[in-house]
N, C-alpha and C positions, 0 to 999 in steps of 0.2 A: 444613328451611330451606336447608340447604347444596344440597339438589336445586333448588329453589325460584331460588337465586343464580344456577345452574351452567344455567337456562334464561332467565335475563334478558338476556342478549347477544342470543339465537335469538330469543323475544318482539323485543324493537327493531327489531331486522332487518325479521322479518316487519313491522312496524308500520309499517317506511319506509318497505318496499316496496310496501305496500298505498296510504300518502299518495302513493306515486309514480304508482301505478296512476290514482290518483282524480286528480291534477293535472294526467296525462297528456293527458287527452281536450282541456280545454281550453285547453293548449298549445297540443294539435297543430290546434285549428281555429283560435286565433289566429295561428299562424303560414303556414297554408293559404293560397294553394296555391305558396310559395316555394321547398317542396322538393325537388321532381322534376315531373317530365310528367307532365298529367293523362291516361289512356288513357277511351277511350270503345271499348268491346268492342259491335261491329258484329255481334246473333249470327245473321247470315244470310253468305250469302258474297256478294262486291262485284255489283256491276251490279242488285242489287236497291233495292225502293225503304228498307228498313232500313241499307242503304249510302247512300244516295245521304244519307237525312237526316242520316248523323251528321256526314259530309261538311260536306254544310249547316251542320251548328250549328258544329263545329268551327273556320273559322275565325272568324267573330265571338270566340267564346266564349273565345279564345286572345289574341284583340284586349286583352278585357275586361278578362281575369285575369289579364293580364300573364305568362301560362305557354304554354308548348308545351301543345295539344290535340292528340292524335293518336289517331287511328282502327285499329284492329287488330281484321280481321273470323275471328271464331270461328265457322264454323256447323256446321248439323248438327245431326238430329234436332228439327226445327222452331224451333232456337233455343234450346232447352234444354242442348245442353254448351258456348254460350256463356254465358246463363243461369247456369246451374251454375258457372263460373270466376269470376262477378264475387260468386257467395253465399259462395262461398269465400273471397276476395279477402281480405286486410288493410282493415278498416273506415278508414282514413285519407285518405279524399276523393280518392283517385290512382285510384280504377276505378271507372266506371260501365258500364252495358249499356244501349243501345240495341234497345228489342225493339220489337217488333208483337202484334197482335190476338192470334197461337198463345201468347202467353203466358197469358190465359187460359184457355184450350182445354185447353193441357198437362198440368195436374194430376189433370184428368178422364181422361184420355185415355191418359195415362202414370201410372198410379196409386205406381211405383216408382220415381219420378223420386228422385236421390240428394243433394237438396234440397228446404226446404219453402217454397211458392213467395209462400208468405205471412210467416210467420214469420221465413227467411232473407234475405230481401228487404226495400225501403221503395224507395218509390215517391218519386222526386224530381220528376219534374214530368210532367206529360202536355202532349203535344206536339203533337199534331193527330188528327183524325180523318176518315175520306174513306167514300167511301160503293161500295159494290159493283154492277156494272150486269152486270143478265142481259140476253141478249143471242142472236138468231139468225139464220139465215143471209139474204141479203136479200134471197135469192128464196122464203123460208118464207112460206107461206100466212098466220103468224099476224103480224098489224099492232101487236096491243097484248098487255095483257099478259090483259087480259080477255079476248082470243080463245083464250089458255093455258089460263084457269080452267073459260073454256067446254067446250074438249075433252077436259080430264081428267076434268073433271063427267060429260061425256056419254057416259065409257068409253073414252076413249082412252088407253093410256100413254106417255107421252112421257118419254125418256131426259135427261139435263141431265149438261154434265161443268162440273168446280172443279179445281182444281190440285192437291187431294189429299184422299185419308180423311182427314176431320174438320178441315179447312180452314172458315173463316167464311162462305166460301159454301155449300161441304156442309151446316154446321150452318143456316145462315140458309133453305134452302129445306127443311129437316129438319124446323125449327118451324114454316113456314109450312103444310109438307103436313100434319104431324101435325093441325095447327089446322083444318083443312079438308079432311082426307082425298083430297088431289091425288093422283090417277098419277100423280107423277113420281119417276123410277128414277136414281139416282147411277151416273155413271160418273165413278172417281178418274182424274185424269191426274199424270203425274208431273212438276208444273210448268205455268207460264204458255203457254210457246213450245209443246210440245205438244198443249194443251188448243186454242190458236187458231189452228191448223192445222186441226186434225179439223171446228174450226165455220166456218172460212173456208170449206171444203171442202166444207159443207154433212152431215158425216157424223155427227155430233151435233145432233140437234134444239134443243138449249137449252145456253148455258153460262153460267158465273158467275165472273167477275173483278172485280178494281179497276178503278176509270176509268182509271188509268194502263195499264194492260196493255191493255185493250180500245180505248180513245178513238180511236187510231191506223186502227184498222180500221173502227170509226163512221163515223170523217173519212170515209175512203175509199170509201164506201158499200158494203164488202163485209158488212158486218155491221148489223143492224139491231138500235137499243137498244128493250131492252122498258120496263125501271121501273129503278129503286136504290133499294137498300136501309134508305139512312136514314132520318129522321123527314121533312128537308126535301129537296126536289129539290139536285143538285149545281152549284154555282157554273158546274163545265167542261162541262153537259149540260143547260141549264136548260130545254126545253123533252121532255126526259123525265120521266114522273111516277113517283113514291114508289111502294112495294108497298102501304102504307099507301093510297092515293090510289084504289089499283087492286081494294078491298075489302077490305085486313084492317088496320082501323083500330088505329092506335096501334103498328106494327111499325117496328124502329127496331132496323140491326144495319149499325155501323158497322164498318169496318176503324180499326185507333185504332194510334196511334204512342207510345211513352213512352221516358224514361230513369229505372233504378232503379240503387240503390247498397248496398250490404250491409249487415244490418239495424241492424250498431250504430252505422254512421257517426255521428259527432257531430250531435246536431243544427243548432247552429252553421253546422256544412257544408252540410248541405241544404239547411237554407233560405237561404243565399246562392248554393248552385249552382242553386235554384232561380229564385232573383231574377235571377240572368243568362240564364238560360234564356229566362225568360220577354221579357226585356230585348232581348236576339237572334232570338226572335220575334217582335220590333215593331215590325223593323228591314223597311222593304218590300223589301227584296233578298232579305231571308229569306224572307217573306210568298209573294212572286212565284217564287223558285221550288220552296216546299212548295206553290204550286197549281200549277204546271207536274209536278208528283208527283200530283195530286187531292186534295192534305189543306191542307184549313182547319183553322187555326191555332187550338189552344185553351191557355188561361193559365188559371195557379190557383194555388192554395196547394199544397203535399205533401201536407195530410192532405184537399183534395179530387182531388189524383189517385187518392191510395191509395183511395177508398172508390168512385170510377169503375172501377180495376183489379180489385177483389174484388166490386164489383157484377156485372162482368161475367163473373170466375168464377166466381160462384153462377148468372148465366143460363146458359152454354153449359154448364156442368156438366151442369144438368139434362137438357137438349135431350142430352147424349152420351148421359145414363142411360137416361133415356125410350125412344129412336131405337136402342140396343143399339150406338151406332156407334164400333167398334174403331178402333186407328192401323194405318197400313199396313205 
């Protein structure tokens, strides 16, 4: 009994602190976001187009909420050690990441990532999606993309460069060849600026970018667009047709944009960093220049980003596994 007495101080304590713990969360979402600057972790480095959006959302979003937004770009390793700082993060609504497409790709590809890219994470809102255009030199014999399908059929191999091992256009023409047994042979570059050089050049037969990276050289007729990769032809290219269009029905592999925040963020918090989000994408200042970027604007709930971002790391997963295709 005397032992009994001599632990009921230690009992309460613990008991407070646990009601403390449990009171805690929704405190801290009611009181959200009055307490400090919200960071948005950029995890590419500036001048790209995962900079430019957070940019983008940032000032609206700082409008909204009545707080400093500020962007603080982490990259490196496709986005995953910025990635990884916000799964770490203090769940308190003050860190989000702004990622891209390689966040799916990543868990396939990096099997040892020192986060789990599901589990550690929650999907706050998806942000857009843009579409990938192959593309070659504009004095190549091939006019469409059907004259592509025609010479690999007929025993031709043809080289194709992407901005890197296991990049969304690696993977996206990975599945397409697999699907139809194309020649065509990966060449990794290391990056945008490299990769369209070599095609401006004419020194790679094929390459695969974003509208944003490519469109420039479109414009300027050194480059000749073959298809994109999404389901519908692109807003900034509308008289280039789908891969889909060009024989392999139903292919559909977007480059996509998101913000996620660590897994146990309040949910309170999300779904109102969501509702702004979406709020500041419907804003036409916003609108106009995520399509001067090539990404049309997509709005949702959390729990239909979160099941678009894990749909699409069960597809490119595969296509890694399948294709044996390593990180560089």
């Amino acid at each position: 009994m005397n032992r009994l007495r001599s632990l009921l101080p230690l009992l309460s304590c613990a008991a407070a602190a646990v009601a403390g713990l449990t009171l805690a969360s929704p405190a801290l979402a009611q009181d959200w976001p009055k307490r400090e600057p919200i960071r948005l972790i950029a995890v590419f480095p500036p001048g790209g187009s995962v900079d430019q959006v957070a940019r983008i959302l940032a000032q609206p979003l700082s409008k909204q909420l009545g707080q400093d937004v500020i962007v603080e770009n982490r990259g490196g390793a496709s986005g995953s050690i910025g990635t990884g700082s916000v799964a770490t993060a203090a769940p308190d609504g003050y860190t989000f990441a702004v990622v891209f497409d390689t966040h799916g790709v990543n868990p396939s590809l990096n099997p040892n990532l020192p986060f789990d890219t599901v589990k550690d994470l929650t999907t706050v809102s998806l942000l857009g999606t843009g579409a990938m255009v192959v593309t070659t030199h504009a004095d190549s014999p091939y006019k469409t993309f059907a004259d592509v399908m025609a010479a690999t059929k007929g025993g031709k191999t043809l080289s194709y460069g992407s901005i890197g091992s296991g990049s969304l256009g690696h993977l996206a023409i990975s599945l397409m060849s697999k699907s139809d047994s194309l020649g065509l042979v990966h060449i990794p570059y290391r990056g945008g600026g490299p990769l369209m050089n070599d095609a401006i050049a004419g020194h790679v037969p094929l390459a695969i970018g974003s509208v944003f990276l490519s469109k420039p050289h479109i414009d300027s007729k050194r480059l000749r667009a073959l298809a994109v990769t999404t389901s519908k032809r692109s807003e900034n290219l509308p008289d280039v047709p789908t891969i889909a269009e060009s024989g392999f029905a139903g292919f559909d592999a977007p480059a996509w944009w998101a913000v996620l925040a660590p897994a146990k963020t309040p949910q309170k918090i999300v779904k109102r960093m969501n509702e702004e989000i979406n709020k500041a994408l419907k804003l036409p200042e916003v609108a106009q220049k995520l399509a001067a970027q090539g990404i049309s604007v997509r709005t949702g709930t959390p729990q239909q980003a979160q099941s678009f971002v894990e749909n699409q790391i069960g597809i490119w997963s595969k296509v890694v596994k399948d294709n044996n295709i390593k990180a560089e």
